[in-house]
N, C-alpha and C positions, 0 to 999 in steps of 0.2 A: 757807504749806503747800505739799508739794511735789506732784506731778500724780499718783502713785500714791495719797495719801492722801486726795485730790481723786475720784478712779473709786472708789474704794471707798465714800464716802460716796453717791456718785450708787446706786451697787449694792445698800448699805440700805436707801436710801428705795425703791430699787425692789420691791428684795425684803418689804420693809414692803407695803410697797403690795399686793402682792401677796397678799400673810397675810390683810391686811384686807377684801381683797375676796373671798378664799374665803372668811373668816369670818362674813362679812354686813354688814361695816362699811364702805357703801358712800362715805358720805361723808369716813371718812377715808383711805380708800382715793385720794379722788379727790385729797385736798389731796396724798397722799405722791406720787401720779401728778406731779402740775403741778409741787410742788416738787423732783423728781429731776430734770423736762423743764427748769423755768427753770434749776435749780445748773449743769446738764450743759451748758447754749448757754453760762452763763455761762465755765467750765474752759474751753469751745472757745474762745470769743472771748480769752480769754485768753492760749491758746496760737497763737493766728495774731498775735497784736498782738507779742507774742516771738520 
């Protein structure tokens, strides 16, 4: 997958995240939080190893 379609994914789960947690959905708010935070080191690390 190339790096554009890579930040966009991070940018849903964020913006998820975000819906969920104005909604009241605090727990899945937290998983979509950690999962954009681990995706996003992971893209980085990837693009320094490059």
């Amino acid at each position: 997958m190339n790096s554009p379609n890579k930040h966009m994914i991070v940018g849903l789960l964020f913006v998820a995240g975000i819906w969920s947690f104005i909604s009241g959905q605090f727990i899945i708010s937290t998983v979509l939080f950690a999962s954009a935070a681990i995706y996003s080191n992971i893209v980085m690390r990837e693009n320094l190893n490059s």
